[in-house]
N, C-alpha and C positions, 0 to 999 in steps of 0.2 A: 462496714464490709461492703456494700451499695458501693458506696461513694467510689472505693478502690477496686471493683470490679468494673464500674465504670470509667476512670482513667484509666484501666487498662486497657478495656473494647477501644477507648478514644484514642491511646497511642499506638495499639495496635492499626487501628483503620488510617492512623495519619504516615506511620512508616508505610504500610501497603501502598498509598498512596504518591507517596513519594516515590516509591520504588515502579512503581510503573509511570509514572509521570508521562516518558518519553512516547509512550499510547498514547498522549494527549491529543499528540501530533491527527490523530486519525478522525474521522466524522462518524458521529452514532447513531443509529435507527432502530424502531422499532419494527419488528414483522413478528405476526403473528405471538409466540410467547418468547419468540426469539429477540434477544438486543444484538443487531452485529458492527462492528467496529470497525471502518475499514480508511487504508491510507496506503502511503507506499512504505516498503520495507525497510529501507533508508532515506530519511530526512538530516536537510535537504535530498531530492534526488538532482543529481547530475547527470549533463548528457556526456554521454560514453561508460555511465560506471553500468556495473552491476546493480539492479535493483530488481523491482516489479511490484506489483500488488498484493498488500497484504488484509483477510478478513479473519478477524477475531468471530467468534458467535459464543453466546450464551444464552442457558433459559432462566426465565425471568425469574427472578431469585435467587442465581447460584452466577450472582453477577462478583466479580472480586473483593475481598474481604467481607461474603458475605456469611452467615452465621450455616454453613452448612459442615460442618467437619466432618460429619461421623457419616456423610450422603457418598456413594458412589460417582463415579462418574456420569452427570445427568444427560450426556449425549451419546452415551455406549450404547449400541442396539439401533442410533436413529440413521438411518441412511440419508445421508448430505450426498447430492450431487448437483457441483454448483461449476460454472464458467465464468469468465469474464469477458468483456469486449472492450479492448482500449481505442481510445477513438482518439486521433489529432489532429484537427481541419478536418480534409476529406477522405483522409486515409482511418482506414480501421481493420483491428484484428480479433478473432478470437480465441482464446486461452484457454485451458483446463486450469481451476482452483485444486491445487493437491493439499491431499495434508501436510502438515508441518513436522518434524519430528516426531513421525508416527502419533499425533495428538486427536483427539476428539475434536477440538476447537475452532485450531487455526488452519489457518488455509493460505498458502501463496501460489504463484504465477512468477517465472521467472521472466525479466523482459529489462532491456538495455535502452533505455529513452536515446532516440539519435537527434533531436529539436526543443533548442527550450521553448518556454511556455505553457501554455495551460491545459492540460492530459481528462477524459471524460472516461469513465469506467464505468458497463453497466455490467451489474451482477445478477445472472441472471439459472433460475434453476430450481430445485427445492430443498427443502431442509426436513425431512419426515411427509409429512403429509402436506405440510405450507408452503405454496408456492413463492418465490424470493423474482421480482423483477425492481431491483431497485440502481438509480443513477446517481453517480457523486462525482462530482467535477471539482476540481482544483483548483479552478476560479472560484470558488466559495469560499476559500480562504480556511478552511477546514483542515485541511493537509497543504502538503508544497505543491505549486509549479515547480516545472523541472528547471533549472540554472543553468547557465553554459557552463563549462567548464574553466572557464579564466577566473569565473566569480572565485572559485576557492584551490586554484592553481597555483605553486607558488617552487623558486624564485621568480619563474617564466610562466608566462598566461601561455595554453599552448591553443594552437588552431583547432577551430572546430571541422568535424569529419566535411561540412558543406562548403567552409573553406578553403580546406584541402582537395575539392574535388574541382570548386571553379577554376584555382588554380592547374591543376591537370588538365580542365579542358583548355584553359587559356594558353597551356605549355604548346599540345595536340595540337592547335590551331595554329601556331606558329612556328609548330615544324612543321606542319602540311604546305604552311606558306612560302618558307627557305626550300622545303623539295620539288614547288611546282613552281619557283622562278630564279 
């Protein structure tokens, strides 16, 4: 009877597992009794799609597949108020963390990457009484860099927005040149 309650917990926890996999994508931390998960909402992200920042939180022990069934919700009641700052080079912004489909949990930031390469988020804020100042960068290999758009464009690679713009200046400049000679 062991033995079979036991491969059940075991197949149980290995489908959970499976099933969130695509979380993998994201970088884990510890704060306070909090575990929070964070990455972008779509991996790969690409520049010009739709994406942003995505943070998972749980408290510690009411982490997925973990033996609480018959437990409430264990973040009902705790006031999350969290930001983020996306940083790329010298350029950076700040965001409000919303919840997710009305959830306890999760948290995104809507944001459109316009540059590939390697994105710096810091999350910053509280979660109950626990202050959250924490940094995760994309160069960690934790989550994606953002890709241009050619990487996964297809029949045609299409031009990026900075391509399209030099071009416009280079248009600009050469009809200022044809209307002053």
């Amino acid at each position: 009877m062991r033995l079979l309650k036991l491969l059940s917990l075991l197949s149980t926890a290995l489908l959970l597992a499976l099933a969130i996999a695509p979380a993998g994508a994201h970088e884990g931390r510890e704060v306070g009794d909090y575990l929070l998960s964070f990455g972008w909402r779509v991996e790969p992200a690409v520049v010009g799609s739709a994406n942003g920042p995505e943070l998972t939180i749980a408290l510690h022990g009411h982490e997925e597949g973990g033996d609480h069934e018959h437990d409430e919700d264990p973040l009902a009641g705790v006031a999350i108020s969290l930001q983020v700052e996306v940083t790329f080079g010298p350029a950076s912004r700040v965001l409000p963390l919303e919840p997710a489909w009305g959830t306890t949990d999760h948290y995104v930031a809507d944001l459109i990457p316009t540059r590939p390469g390697d994105y710096t988020f810091r999350v910053f804020g509280t979660i109950g009484d626990v202050a959250v100042d924490e940094v995760f960068s994309s160069a960690d290999g934790e989550f994606s860099s953002v890709v241009p758009a050619s990487d996964v464009t297809f029949p045609d690679a299409l031009p990026s927005t900075v391509e399209l713009l030099e071009q416009i200046a280079a248009l600009e400049a050469r009809l200022a040149e044809l209307e002053g000679g």
